[in-house]
N, C-alpha and C positions, 0 to 999 in steps of 0.2 A: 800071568794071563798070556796065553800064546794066540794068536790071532791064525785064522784058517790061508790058505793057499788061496783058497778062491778070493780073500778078501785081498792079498798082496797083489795077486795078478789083477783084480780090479781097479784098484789103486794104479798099482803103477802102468797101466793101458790106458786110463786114463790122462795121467799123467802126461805119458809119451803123445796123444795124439794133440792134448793142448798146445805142447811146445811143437810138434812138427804141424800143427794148422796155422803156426804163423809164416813159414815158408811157402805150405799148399793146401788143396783145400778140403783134400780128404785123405786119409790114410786106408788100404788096405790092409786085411786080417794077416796075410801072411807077412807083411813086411812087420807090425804089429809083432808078431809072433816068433819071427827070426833075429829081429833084434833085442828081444826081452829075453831069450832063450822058457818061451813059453809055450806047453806045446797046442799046436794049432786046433784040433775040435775042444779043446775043454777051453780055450781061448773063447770059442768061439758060444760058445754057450755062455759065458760072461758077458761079452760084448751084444749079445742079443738080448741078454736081460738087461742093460745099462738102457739100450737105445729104447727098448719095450717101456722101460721106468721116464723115459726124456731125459735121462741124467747125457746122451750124448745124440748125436743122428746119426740114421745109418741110410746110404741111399744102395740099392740092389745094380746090379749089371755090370759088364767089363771094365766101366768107367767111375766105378760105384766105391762107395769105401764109409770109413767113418770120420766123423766130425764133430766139433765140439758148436754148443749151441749159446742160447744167451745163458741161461742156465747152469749151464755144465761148473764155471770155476766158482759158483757160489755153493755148490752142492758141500753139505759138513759131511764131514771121514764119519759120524755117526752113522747117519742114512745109508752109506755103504755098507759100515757092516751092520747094521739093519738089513739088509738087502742079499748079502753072501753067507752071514751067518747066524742071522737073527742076536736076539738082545738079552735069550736068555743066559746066555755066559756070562753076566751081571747078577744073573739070582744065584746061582751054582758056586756049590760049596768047592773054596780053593782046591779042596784035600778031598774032594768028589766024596763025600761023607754024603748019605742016600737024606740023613735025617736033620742036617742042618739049616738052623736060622733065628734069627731072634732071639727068642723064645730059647730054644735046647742051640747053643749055639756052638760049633767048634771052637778047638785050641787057638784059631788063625781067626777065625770070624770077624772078632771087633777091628780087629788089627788090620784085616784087608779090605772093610769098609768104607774106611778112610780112602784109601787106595782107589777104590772101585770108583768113587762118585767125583775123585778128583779126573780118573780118567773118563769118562763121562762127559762132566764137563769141558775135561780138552778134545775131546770128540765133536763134540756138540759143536764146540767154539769154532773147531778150525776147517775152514774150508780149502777144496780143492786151490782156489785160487792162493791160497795160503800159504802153501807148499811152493808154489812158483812160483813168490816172488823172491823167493830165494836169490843171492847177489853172486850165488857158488855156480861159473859158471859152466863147469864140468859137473852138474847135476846132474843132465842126463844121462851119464854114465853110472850112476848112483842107482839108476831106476834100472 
């Protein structure tokens, strides 16, 4: 399972603005942007759907930026990619076969199953805040 672009750069923007709202109190798109090497209007189409959803805040003008809320680090990695890529790449056949499931099921089928609803579950389970409390303090060079 390969997870989309848009879901990495959501993640990890969010990421980055949690650990840099404990220094200040908002973060700018371009600073966002230039330090993920992310590029800035597809940046910014993400970050306007996060704040549109409450997953973060966004305030407008020269003084304006984003921020995380009370909400933000309880948000689960599910609801994100819920949100960048939808959920159907859970029902879709590994080996993109039109006619797979159950029933007529692929060579991989039963076998990636298992797979699927364990990652599911670690989706579900882990929240943003989850990720940060990580002890590695050179994470955010990771993001």
């Amino acid at each position: 399972m390969v997870f989309s672009k848009s879901f990495g750069y959501a993640l990890r923007s969010i990421l980055y603005v949690v650990m840099i709202n404990e220094n200040q109190s908002r973060v700018q798109i371009q600073e966002v942007a230039d330090n993920l090497q992310i590029p800035k209007h597809f940046l910014g189409k993400i970050m306007k759907m996060l704040a549109k959803e409450k997953i973060i805040d966004s305030v407008k003008g020269p003084f304006g930026g984003f921020s995380v809320n009370d909400g933000t680090t309880s948000i689960p990695l599910i609801r994100l990619m819920e949100l960048t890529d939808g959920l159907e790449q859970f029902q879709e056949c590994s080996l993109r076969l039109r006619k797979c499931n159950a029933d007529k099921p692929c060579p991989m089928h039963h076998r990636i199953a298992q797979n699927r609803n364990e990652l599911i579950a670690m989706f579900s389970s882990t929240t943003v805040g989850d990720l940060i409390k990580s002890d590695d303090k050179d994470f955010i060079y990771s993001i």
